[in-house]
C-alpha positions as CSV (number, residue, x, y, z in Angstrom):
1,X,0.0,0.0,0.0
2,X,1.1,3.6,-1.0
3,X,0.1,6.4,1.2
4,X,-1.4,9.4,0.0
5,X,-1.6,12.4,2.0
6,X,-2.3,16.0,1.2
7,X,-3.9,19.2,2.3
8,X,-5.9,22.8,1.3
9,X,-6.7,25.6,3.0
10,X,-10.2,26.8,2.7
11,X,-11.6,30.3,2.7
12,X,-14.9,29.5,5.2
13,X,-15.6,28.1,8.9
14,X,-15.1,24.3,10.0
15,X,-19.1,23.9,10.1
16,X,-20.0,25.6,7.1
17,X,-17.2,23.6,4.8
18,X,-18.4,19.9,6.7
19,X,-21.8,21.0,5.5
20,X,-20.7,21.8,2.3
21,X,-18.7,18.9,1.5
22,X,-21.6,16.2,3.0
23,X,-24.3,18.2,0.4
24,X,-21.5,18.0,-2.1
25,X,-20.9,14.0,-1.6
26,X,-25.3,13.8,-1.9
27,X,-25.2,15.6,-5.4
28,X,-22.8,12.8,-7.0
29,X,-25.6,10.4,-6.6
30,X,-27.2,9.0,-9.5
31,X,-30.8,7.9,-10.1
32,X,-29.4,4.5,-8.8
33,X,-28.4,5.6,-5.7
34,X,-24.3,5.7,-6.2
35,X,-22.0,8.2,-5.9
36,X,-20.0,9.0,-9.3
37,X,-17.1,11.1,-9.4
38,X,-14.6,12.2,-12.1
39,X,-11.3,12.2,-11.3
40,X,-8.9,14.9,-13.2
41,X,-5.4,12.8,-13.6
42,X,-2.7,15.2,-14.6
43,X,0.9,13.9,-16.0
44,X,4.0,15.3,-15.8
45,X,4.4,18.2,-19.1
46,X,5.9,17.1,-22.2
47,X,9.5,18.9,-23.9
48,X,7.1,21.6,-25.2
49,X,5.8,22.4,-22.0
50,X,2.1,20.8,-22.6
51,X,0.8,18.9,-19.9
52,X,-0.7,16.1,-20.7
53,X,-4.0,15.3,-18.7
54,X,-7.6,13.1,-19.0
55,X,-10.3,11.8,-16.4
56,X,-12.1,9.0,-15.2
57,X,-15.0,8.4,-13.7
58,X,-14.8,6.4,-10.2
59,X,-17.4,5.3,-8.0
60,X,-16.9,7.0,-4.5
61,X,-18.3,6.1,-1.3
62,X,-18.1,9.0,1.8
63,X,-19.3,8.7,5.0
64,X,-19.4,11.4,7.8
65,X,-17.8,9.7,10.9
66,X,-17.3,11.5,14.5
67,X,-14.6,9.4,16.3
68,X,-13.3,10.7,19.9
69,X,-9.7,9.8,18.3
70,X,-10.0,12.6,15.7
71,X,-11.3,15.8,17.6
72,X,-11.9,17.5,13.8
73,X,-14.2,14.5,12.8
74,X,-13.5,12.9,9.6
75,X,-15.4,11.8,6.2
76,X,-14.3,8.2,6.2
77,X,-13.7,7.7,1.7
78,X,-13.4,5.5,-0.7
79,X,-13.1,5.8,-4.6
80,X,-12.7,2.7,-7.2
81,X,-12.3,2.2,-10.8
82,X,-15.8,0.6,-12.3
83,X,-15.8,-1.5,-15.3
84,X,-12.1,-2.1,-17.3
85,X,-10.8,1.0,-15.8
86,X,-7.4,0.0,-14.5
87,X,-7.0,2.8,-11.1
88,X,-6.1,1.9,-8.1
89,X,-8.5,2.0,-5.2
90,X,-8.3,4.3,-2.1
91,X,-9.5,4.2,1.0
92,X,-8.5,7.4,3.4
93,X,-10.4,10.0,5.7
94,X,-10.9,13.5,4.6
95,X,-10.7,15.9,7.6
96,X,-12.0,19.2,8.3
97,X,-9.8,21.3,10.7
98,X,-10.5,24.4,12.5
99,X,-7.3,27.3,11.5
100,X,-6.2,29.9,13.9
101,X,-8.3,32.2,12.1
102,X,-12.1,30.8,12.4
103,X,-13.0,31.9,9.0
104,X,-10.2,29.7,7.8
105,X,-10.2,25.8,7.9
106,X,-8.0,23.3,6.0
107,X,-9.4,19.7,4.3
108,X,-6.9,16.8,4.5
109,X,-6.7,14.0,2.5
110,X,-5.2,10.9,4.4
111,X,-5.0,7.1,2.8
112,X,-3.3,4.8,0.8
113,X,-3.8,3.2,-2.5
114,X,-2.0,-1.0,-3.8
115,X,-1.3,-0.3,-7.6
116,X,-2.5,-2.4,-9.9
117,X,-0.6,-5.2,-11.5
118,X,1.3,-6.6,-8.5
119,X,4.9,-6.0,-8.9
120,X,5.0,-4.3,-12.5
121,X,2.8,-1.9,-10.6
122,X,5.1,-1.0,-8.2
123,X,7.7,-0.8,-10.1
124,X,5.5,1.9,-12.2
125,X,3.8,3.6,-9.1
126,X,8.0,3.6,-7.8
127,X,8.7,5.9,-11.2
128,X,5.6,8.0,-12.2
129,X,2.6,6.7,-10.7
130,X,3.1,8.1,-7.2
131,X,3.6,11.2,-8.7
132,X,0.4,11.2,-10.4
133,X,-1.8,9.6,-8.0
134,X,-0.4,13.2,-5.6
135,X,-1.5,15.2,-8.7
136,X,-4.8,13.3,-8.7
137,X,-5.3,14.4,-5.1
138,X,-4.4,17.9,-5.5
139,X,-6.9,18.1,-7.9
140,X,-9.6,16.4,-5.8
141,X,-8.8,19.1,-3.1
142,X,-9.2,21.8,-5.4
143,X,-12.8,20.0,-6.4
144,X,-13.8,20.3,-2.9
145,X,-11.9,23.5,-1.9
146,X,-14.2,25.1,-4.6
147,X,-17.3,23.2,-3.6
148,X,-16.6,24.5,0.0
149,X,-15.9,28.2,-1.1
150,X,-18.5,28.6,-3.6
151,X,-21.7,30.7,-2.5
């Protein structure tokens, strides 16, 4: 397993960005009942300075847990590849801290991810994939930064 860890600051109280984010997880339902997200997947740029991205769509579970371990709470989450889609899945917490400022929080991303293909996949996640799979997640906290921040 390969952990995945990052964070954002975001422009609006704790409360108001948990609320946000669990009326954000509800609008990626479908008519039958699960939770569809697209992923942006960014690559490293090419000699011309082009970056090179595209995006799948995973299914993603989130569930709002309150644990006495974690004063901040966490949304325990999940996200897999449906179909032939070869992604790996991930399992983490998102966490919603308070900032010194209280108009200011931060949502961290914490969790791990087993590339696919056994040891070729290692190998791969060892040379690029790591670094995409952290572009991946940037990307997913700018998703929810914006869903948090937007009026």
């Amino acid at each position: 397993m390969t952990r995945l860890r990052d964070k954002t600051t975001v422009e609006r109280p704790t409360e108001q960005t948990r609320e946000r984010l669990e009326r954000f997880f509800v609008s990626l339902r479908g008519r039958d009942g699960i939770a569809r997200l697209r992923l942006r997947v960014p690559t490293d740029g090419t000699k011309h300075g082009y970056g090179i991205s595209f995006d799948r769509e995973v299914r993603v579970e989130a569930r709002q847990t309150n644990d006495a371990e974690y004063p901040c709470g966490f949304i325990e989450i999940a996200w897999m590849p449906e179909g032939t889609l070869v992604l790996p899945r991930f399992d983490g917490k998102l966490s919603v801290c308070a900032n010194s400022n209280p108009d200011v929080c931060y949502i961290e991303l914490d969790g791990s991810y087993a590339p696919p293909f056994g040891a070729a996949g290692q190998i791969f996640d060892a040379a690029i994939g790591h670094r995409i799979a952290q572009a991946t997640a940037r990307e997913f906290l700018k998703d929810l930064k914006a869903a948090a921040e937007t009026p």
